[in-house]
N, C-alpha and C positions, 0 to 999 in steps of 0.2 A: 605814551600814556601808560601810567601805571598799572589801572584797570585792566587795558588789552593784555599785558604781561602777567598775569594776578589769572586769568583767563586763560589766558595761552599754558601757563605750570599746570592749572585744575586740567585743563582738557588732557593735557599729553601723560600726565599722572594716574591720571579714569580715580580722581580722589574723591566724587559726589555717588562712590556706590557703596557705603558704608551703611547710613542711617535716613529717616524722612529727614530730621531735624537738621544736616547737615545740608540736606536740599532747599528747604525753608531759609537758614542763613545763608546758602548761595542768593537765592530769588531774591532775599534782603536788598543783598550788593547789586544784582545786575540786572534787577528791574527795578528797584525802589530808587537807586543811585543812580549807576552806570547808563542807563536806560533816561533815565528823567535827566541828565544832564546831558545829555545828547541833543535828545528831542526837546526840551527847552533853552537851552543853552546854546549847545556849538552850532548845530545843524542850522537855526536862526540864522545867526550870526555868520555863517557863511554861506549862506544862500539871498543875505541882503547883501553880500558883497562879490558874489557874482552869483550871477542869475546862470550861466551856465552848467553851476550842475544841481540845479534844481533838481532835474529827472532823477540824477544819479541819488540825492538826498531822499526825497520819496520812495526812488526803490530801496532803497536803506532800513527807512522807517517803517515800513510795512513788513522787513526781513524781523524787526522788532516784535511787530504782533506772529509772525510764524514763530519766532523761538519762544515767546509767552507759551505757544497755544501747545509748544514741544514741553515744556518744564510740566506745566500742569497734564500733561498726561503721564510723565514720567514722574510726577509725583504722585498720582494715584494710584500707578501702578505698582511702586514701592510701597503705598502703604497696605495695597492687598496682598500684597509679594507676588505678584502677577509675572511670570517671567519675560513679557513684552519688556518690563524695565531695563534687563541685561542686553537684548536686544537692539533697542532703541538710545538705551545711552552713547554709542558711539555715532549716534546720527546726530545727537545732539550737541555733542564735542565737536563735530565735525562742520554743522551749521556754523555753530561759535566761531567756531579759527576762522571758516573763508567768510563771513559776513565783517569779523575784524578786518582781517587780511586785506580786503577790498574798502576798508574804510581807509586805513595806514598806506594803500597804496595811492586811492582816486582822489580821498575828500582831503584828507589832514594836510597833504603837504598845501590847499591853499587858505591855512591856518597863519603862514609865513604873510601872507598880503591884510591882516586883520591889523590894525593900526595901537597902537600901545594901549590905549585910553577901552579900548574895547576890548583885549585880551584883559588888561588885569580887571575890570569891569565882570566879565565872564568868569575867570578867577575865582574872583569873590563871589559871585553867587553861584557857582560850582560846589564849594568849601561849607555853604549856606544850608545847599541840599545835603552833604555830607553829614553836616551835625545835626539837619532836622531827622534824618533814616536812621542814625544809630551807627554812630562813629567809632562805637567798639565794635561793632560787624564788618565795617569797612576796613578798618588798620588788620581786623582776621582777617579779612579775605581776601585782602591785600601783600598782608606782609610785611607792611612800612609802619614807621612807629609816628605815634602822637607828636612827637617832637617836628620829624622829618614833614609829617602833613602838613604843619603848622610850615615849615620853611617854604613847601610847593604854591601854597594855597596863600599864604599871608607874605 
């Protein structure tokens, strides 16, 4: 997934300690997007196709509201220049990578058993939430250009 990758460079780079505003356009992508096509999207759809890792999805999705609840303190604490920011940003990088890391290893591979008609299905309305957030946030903070999204997505 592009996202996880796009994620993985920010985390290992420490590139979200510059400005608020670069935090803001992070939150853009990985709770406006990345976040919202998960939890409407994939996580659905592969938990109506096996019920076995429900559990595993759930505890996913609530690792979702803990990295919420980590952005907005570190984003407050940035805008007071609170030094808990310098602090705490490596807990938040580090949330990020093993909360992916456990998705790319537990959930995604039973992505392969999602039957054609409902992958491009999910596709499309993955692409859908893409252009409704602000599709020039996502190609920054991703990396991949307009052209390339259009080939993933359409």
């Amino acid at each position: 997934m592009v996202d996880h990758s796009s994620i993985r460079i920010i985390a290992d780079n420490n590139l979200l300690q510059n400005t608020a505003a670069e935090l803001i356009d992070f939150n853009k992508f990985l709770l406006n997007i990345h976040v919202n096509i998960e939890e409407s999207i994939v996580f659905p759809l592969l938990k109506e196709n096996n019920k076995e890792i429900s559990k595993l999805i759930d505890r996913l999705t609530a690792d979702h509201k803990l990295i919420e609840t980590l952005f907005n303190n570190l984003y407050k604490w940035k805008v007071n220049d609170d030094p808990l920011f310098s602090v705490r940003l490596p807990l938040f990088y580090k949330t990020l990578k093993d909360h992916n890391s456990l998705e790319e290893s537990d959930v995604f591979p039973y992505w392969r058993n999602i039957d054609n008609d409902g992958r491009n299905t999910a596709m499309k309305n993955a692409h859908e939430i893409i252009e409704s957030n602000d599709i020039s946030n996502y190609i920054k903070e991703t990396g991949i250009s307009e052209k390339m999204l259009k080939y993933i997505f359409i």
